[in-house]
Gaussian input, Z-matrix of N, CA and C with variables (Angstrom, degrees):
# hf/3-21g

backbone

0 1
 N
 C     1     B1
 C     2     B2     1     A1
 N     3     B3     2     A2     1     D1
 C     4     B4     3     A3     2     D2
 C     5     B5     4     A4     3     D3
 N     6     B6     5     A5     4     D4
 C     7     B7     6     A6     5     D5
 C     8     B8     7     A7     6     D6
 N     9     B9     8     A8     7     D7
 C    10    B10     9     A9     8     D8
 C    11    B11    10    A10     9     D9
 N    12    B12    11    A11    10    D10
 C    13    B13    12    A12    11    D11
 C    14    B14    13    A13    12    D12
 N    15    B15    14    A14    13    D13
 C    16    B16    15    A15    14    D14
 C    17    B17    16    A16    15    D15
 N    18    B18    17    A17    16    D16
 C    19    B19    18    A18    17    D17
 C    20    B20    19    A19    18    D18
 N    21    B21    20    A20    19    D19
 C    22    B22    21    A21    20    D20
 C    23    B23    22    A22    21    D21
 N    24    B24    23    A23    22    D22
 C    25    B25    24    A24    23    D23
 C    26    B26    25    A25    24    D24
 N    27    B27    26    A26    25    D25
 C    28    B28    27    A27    26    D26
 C    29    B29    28    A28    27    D27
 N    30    B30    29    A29    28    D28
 C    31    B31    30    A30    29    D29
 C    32    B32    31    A31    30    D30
 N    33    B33    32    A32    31    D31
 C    34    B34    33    A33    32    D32
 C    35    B35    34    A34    33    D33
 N    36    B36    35    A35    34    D34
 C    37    B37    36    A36    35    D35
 C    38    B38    37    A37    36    D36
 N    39    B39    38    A38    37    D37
 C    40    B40    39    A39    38    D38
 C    41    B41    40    A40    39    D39
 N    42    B42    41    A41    40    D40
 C    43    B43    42    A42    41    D41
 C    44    B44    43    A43    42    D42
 N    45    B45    44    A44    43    D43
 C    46    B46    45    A45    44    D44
 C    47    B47    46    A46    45    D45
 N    48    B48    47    A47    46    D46
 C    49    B49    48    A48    47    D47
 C    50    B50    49    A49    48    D48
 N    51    B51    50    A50    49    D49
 C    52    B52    51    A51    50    D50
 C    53    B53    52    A52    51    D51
 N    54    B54    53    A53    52    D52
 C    55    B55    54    A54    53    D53
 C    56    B56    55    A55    54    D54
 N    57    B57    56    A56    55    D55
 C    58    B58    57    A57    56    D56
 C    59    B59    58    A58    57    D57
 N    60    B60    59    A59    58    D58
 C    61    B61    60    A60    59    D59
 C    62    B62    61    A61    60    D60
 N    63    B63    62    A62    61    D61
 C    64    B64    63    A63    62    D62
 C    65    B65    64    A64    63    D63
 N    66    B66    65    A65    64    D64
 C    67    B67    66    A66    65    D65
 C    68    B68    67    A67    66    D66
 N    69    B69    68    A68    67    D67
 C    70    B70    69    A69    68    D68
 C    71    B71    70    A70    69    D69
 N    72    B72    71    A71    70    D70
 C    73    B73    72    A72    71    D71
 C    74    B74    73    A73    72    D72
 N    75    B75    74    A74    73    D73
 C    76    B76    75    A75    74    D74
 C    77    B77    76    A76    75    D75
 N    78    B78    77    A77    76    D76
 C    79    B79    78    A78    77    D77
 C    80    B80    79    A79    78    D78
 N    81    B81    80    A80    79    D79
 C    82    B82    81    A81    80    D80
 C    83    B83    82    A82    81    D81
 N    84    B84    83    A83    82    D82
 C    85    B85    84    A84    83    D83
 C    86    B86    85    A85    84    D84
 N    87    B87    86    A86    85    D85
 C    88    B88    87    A87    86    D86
 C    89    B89    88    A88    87    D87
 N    90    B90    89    A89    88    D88
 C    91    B91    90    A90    89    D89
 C    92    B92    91    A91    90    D90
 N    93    B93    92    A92    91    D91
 C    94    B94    93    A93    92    D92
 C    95    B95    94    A94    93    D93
 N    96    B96    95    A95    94    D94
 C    97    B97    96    A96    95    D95
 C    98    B98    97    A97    96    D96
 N    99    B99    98    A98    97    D97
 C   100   B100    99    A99    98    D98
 C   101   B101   100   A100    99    D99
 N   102   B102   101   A101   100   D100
 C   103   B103   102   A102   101   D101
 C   104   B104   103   A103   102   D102
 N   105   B105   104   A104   103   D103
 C   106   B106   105   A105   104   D104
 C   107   B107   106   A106   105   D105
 N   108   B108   107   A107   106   D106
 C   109   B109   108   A108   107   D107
 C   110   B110   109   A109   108   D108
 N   111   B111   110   A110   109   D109
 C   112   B112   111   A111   110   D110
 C   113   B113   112   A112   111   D111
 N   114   B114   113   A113   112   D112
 C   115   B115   114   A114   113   D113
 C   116   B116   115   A115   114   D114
 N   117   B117   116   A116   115   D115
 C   118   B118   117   A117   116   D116
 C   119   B119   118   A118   117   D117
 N   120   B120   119   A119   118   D118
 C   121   B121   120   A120   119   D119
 C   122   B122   121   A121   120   D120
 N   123   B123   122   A122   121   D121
 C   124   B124   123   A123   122   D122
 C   125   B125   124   A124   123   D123
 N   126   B126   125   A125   124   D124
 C   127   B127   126   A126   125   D125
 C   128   B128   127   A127   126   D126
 N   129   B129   128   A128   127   D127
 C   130   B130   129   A129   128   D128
 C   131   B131   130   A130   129   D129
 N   132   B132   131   A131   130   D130
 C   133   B133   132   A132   131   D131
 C   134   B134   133   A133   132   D132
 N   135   B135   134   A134   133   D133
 C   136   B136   135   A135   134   D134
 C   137   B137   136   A136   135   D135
 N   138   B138   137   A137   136   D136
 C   139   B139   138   A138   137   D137
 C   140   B140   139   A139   138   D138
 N   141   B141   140   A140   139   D139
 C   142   B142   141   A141   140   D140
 C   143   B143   142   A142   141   D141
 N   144   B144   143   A143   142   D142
 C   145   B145   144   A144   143   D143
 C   146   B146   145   A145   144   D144
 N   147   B147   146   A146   145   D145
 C   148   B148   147   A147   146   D146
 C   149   B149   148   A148   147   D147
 N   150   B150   149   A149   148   D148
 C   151   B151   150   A150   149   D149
 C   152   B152   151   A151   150   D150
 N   153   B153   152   A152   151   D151
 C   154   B154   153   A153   152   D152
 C   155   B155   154   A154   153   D153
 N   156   B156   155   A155   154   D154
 C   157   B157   156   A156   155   D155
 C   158   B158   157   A157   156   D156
 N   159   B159   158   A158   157   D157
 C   160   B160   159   A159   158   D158
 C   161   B161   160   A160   159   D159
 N   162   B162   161   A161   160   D160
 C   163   B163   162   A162   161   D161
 C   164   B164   163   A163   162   D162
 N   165   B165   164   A164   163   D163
 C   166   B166   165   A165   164   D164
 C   167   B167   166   A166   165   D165
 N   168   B168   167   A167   166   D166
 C   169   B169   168   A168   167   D167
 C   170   B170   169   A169   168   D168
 N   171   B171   170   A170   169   D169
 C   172   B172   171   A171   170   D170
 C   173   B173   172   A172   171   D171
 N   174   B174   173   A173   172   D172
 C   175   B175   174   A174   173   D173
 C   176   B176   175   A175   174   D174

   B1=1.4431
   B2=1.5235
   B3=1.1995
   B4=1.7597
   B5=1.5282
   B6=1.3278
   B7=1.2818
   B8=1.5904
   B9=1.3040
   B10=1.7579
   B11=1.3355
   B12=1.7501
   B13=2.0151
   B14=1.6515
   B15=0.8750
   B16=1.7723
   B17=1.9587
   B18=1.3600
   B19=1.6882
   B20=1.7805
   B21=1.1030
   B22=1.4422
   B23=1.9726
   B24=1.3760
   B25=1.5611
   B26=1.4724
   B27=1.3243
   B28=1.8815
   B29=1.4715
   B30=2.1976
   B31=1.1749
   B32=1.8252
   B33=1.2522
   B34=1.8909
   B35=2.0327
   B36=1.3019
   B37=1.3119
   B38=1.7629
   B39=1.4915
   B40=1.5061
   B41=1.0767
   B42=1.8378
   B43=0.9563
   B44=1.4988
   B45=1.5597
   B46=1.4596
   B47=1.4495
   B48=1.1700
   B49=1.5874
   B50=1.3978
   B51=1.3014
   B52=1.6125
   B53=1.2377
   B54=1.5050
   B55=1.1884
   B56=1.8599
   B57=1.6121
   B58=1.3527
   B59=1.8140
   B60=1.4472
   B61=1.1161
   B62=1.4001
   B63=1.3098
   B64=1.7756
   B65=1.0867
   B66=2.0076
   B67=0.9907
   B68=1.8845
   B69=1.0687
   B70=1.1771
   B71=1.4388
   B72=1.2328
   B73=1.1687
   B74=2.0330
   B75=1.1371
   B76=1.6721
   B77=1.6551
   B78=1.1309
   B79=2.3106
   B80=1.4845
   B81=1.7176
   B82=1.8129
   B83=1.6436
   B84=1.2834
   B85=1.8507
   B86=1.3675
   B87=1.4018
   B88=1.6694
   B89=0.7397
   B90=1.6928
   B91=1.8692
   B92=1.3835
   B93=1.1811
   B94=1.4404
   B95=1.8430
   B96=1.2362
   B97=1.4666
   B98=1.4528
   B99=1.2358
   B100=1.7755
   B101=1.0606
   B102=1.4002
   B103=1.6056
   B104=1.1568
   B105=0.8802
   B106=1.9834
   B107=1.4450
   B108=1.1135
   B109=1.7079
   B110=1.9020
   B111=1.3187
   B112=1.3430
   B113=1.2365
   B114=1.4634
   B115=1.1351
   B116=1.9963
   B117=1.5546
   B118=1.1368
   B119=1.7826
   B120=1.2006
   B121=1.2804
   B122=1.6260
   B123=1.2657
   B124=1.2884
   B125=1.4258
   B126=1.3058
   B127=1.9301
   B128=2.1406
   B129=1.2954
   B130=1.6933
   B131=1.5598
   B132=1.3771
   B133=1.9773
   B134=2.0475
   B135=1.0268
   B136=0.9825
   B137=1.6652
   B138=1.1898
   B139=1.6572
   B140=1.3915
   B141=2.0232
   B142=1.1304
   B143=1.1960
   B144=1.5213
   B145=1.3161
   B146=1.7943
   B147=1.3731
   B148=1.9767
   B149=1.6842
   B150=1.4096
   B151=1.3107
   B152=1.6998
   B153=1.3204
   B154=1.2399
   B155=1.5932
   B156=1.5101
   B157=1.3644
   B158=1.9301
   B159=0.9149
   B160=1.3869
   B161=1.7961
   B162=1.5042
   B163=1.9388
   B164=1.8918
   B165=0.9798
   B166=1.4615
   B167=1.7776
   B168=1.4777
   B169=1.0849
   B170=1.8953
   B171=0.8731
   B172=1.5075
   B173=1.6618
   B174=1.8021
   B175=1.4321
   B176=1.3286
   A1=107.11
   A2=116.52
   A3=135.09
   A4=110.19
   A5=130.97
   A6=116.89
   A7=103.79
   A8=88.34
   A9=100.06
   A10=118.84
   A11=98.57
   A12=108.44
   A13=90.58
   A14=120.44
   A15=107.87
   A16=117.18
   A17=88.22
   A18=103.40
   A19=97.84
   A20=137.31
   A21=139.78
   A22=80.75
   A23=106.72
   A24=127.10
   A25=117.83
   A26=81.40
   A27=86.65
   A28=122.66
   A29=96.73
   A30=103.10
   A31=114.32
   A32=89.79
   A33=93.34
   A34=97.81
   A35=134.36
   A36=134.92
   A37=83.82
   A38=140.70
   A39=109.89
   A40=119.39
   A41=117.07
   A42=128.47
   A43=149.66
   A44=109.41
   A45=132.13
   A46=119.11
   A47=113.74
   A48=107.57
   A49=117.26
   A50=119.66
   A51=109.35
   A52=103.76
   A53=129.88
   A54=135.50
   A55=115.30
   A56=86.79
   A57=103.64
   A58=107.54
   A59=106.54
   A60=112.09
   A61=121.34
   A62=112.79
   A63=120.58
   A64=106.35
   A65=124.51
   A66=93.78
   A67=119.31
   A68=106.08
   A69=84.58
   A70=149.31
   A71=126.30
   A72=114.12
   A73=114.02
   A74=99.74
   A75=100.86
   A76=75.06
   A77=116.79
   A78=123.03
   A79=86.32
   A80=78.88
   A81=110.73
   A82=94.45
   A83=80.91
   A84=110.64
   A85=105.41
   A86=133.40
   A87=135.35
   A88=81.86
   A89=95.26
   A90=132.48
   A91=101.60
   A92=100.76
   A93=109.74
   A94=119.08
   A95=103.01
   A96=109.93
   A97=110.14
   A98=107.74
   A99=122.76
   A100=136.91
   A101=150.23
   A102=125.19
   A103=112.56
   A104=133.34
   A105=126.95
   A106=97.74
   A107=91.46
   A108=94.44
   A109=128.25
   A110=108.80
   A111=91.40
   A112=120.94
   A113=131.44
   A114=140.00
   A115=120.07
   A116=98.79
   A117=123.00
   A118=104.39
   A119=112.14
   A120=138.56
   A121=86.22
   A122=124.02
   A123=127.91
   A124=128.78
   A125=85.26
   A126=116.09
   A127=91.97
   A128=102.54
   A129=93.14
   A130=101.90
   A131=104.14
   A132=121.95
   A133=91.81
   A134=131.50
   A135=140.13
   A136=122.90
   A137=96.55
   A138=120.93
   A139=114.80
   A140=112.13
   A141=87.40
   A142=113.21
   A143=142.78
   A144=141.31
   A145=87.68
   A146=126.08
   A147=110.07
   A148=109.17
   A149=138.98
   A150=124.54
   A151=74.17
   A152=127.10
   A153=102.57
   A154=115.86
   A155=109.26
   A156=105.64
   A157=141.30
   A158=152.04
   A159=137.06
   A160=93.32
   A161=73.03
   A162=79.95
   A163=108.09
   A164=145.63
   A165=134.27
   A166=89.33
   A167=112.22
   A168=116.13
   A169=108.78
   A170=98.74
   A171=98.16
   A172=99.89
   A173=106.92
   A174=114.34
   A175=102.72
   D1=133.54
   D2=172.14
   D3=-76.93
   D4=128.65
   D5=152.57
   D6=-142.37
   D7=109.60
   D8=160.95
   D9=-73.73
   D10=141.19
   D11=-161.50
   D12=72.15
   D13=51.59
   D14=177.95
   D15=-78.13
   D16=-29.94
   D17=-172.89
   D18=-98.13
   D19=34.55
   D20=-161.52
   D21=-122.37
   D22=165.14
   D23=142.09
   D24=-17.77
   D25=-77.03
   D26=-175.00
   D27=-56.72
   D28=-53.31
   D29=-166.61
   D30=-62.76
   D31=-22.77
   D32=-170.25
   D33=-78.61
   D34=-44.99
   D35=179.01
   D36=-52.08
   D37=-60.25
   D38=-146.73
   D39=-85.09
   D40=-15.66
   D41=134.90
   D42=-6.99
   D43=-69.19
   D44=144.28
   D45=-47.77
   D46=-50.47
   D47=179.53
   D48=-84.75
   D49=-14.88
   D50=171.75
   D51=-78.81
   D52=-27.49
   D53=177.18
   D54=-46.12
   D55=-68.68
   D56=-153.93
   D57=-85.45
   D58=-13.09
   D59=-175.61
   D60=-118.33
   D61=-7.31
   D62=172.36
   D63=-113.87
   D64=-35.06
   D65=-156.95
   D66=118.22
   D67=-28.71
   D68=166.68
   D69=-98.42
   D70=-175.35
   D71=-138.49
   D72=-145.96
   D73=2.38
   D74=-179.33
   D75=-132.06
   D76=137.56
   D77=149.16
   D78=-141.80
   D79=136.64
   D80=159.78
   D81=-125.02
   D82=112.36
   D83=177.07
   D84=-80.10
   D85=135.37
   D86=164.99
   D87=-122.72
   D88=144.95
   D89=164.11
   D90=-145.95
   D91=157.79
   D92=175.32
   D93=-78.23
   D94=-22.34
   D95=164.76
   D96=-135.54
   D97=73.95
   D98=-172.17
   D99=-38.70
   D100=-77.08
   D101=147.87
   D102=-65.06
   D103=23.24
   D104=-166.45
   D105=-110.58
   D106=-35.38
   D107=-173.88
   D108=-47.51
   D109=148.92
   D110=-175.86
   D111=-73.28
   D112=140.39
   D113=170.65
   D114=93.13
   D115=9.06
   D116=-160.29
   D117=-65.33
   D118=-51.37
   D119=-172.38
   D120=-62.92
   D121=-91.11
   D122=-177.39
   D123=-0.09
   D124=-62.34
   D125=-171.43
   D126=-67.67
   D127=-50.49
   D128=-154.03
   D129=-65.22
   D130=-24.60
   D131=-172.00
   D132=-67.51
   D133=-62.06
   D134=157.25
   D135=-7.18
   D136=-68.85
   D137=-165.46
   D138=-92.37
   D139=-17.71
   D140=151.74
   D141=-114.16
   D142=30.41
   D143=165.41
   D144=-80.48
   D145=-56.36
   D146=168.75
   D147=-54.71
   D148=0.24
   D149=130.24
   D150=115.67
   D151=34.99
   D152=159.18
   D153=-110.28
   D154=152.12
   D155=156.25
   D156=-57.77
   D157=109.26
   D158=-144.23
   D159=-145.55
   D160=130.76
   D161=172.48
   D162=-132.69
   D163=131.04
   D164=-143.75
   D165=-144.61
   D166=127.25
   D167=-173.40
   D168=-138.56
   D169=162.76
   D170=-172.13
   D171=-109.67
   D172=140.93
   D173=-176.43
   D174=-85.94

């Protein structure tokens, strides 16, 4: 699953819930400054302790 703004407010909450509540299991996160971004690290430590795979790239 794609989510652009992935490391943002929003993008990181829908993140969590597709995770923890659908189920899924591969996210490619976009940001405009991609691991650099703030809170980037946080969010991916997160998502894969809910057992997802996460790869976060900058546009």
């Amino acid at each position: 699953m794609v989510i652009t703004g992935g490391i943002g407010v929003l993008g990181g909450l829908l993140a969590r819930h597709l995770v923890a509540t659908h189920g899924v299991g591969h996210l490619l996160l976009l940001s405009r400054r991609g691991p650099a971004a703030a809170g980037a690290t946080e969010l991916v430590a997160d998502l894969t302790e809910l057992g997802a795979r996460v790869q976060v790239t900058g546009v």
